[in-house]
ROKOLDO-118356 format. One record per residue (C-alpha): residue in three letters; x, y, z; residue number from 1. Coordinates in steps of 0.25 Angstrom, whole numbers, plus 5000, padded with zeros to 4 digits. Each point is the difference from the previous one (the first is absolute). Layout:
   aa     u     v     w    i
  ala     X     Y     Z  NUM
...
END
This chain:
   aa     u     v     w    i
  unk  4876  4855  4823    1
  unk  5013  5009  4999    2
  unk  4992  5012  5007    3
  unk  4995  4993  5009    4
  unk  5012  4993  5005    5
  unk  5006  5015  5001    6
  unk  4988  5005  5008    7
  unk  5005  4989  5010    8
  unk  5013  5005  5002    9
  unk  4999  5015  5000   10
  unk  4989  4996  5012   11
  unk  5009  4991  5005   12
  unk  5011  5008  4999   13
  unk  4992  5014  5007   14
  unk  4994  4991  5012   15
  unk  5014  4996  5003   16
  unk  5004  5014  5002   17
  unk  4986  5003  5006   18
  unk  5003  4991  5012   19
  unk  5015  5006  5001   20
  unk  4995  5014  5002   21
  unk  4989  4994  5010   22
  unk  5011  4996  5009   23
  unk  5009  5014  4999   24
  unk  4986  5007  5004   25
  unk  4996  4991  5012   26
  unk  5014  5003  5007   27
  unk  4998  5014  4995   28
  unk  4987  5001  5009   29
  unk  5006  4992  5012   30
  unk  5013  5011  5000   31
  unk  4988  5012  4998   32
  unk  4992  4993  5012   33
  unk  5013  4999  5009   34
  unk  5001  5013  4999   35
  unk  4986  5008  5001   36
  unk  5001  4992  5013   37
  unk  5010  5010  5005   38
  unk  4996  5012  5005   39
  unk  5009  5011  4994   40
  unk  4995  5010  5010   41
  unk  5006  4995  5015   42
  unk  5010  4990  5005   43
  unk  4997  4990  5012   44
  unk  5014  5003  5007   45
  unk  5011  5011  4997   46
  unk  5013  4997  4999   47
  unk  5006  4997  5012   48
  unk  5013  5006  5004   49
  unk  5008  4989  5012   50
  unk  4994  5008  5011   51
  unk  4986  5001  4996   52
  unk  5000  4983  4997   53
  unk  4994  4999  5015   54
  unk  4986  5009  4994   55
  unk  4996  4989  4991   56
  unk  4985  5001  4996   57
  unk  4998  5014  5005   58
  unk  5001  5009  4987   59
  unk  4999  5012  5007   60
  unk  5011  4999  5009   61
  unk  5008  4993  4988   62
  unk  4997  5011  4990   63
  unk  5004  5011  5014   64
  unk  5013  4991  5002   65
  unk  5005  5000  4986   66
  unk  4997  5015  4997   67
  unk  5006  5005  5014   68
  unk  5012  4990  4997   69
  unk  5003  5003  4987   70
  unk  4998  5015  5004   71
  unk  5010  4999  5013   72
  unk  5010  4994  4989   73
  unk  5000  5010  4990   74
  unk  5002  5011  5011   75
  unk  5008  4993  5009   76
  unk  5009  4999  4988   77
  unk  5000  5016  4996   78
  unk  5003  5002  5015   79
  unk  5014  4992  4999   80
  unk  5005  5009  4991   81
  unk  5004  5012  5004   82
  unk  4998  5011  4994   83
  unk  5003  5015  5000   84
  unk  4988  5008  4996   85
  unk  4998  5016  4999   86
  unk  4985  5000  5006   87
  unk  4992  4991  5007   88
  unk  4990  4991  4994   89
  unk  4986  4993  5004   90
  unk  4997  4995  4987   91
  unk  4992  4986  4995   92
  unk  5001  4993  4988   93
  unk  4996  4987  4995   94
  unk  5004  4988  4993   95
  unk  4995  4990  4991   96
  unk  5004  4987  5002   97
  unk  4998  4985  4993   98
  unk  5000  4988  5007   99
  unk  5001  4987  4993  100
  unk  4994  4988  4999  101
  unk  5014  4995  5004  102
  unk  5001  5012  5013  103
  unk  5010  5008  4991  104
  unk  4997  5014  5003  105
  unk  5003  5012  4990  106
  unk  4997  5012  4999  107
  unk  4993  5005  4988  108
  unk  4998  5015  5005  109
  unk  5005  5011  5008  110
  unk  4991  5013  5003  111
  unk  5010  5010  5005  112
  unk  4998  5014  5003  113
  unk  5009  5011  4993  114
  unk  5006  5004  5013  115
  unk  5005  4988  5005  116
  unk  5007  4996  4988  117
  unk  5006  5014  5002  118
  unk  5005  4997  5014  119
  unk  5003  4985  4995  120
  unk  5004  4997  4987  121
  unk  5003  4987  5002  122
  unk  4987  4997  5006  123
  unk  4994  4990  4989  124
  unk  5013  4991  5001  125
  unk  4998  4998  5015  126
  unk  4988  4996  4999  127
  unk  5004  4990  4991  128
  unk  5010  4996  5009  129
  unk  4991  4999  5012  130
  unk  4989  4991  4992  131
  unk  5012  4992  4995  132
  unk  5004  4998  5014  133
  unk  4986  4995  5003  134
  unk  4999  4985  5006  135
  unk  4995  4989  4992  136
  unk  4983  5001  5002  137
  unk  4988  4991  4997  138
  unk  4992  5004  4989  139
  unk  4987  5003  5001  140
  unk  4989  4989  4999  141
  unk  4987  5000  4992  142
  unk  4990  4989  5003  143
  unk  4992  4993  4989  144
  unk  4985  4996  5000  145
  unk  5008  4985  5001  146
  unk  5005  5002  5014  147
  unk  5015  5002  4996  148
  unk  5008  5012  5001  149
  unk  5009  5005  4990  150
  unk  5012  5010  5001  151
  unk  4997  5013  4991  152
  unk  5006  5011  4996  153
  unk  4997  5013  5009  154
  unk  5003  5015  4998  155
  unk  4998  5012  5012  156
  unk  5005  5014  5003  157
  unk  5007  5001  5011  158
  unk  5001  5016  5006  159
  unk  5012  5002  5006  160
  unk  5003  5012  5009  161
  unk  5013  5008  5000  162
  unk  5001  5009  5014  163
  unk  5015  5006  5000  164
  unk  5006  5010  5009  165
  unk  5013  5010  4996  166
  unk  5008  4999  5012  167
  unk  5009  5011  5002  168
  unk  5007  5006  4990  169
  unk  5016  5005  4998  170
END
């Protein structure tokens, strides 16, 4: 009688925890479903910088406005400073920048060729500048197999170009 009073509990004892784990696992496979319905690959809209707002739906001329905007920034900014250089330059460069899911940008990489550190030093910190000088954007949006959209965290290079000319010298 004993032994089988103990069977009892050590089933009832290991079905309790059978149906706990059960539950963990079905929230498991909603969260695992939720997210193979994203498509890691491409994103439904860019961010979107103020100016390009008016393009919504068109991915194209989103993804042409944030590049040449973000582009435009960076270099508009190098161009304010101005600098003494001992030759001329026509060089490109690129950065790599992150975008949020909140629209924060960062950068998370500078590709910069060995002369134009040479001709400016300090290039890396104004481009830091310039990105942190950025305006607030809207991050990109991913839509899942649901209907609803959901801001994602993207990642681009951006090439910048660099054209400098030495005016006259003492």
């Amino acid at each position: 009688m004993k032994k089988a009073i103990s069977v009892i509990y050590i089933l009832l004892f290991c079905s309790c925890n059978y149906f706990e784990s059960k539950k963990i696992h079905v929230t498991d496979e909603y969260i695992q479903e939720r997210l193979d319905s994203l498509d890691k690959s491409s994103i439904d809209n860019f961010p979107i910088f103020p100016d390009c707002e008016q393009l919504d739906e068109n991915i194209e001329a989103e993804k042409e406005c944030f590049i040449s905007t973000l582009s435009s920034h960076i270099t508009n900014s190098l161009a304010k400073n101005q600098l003494v250089l001992k030759e001329e330059l026509d060089i490109s460069f690129r950065v790599g920048i992150e975008v949020s899911k909140d629209g924060e940008i960062t950068i998370i990489s500078i590709e910069i060729n060995n002369v134009l550190k040479e001709n400016i030093p300090n290039i890396e910190q104004m481009i830091q500048q310039s990105v942190h000088e950025l305006p607030k954007i809207e991050p990109a949006l991913k839509k899942l197999q649901s209907g609803d959209s959901v801001a994602v965290k993207t990642q681009f290079v951006i090439p910048i170009r660099v054209v400098a000319k030495v005016t006259g010298t003492d």
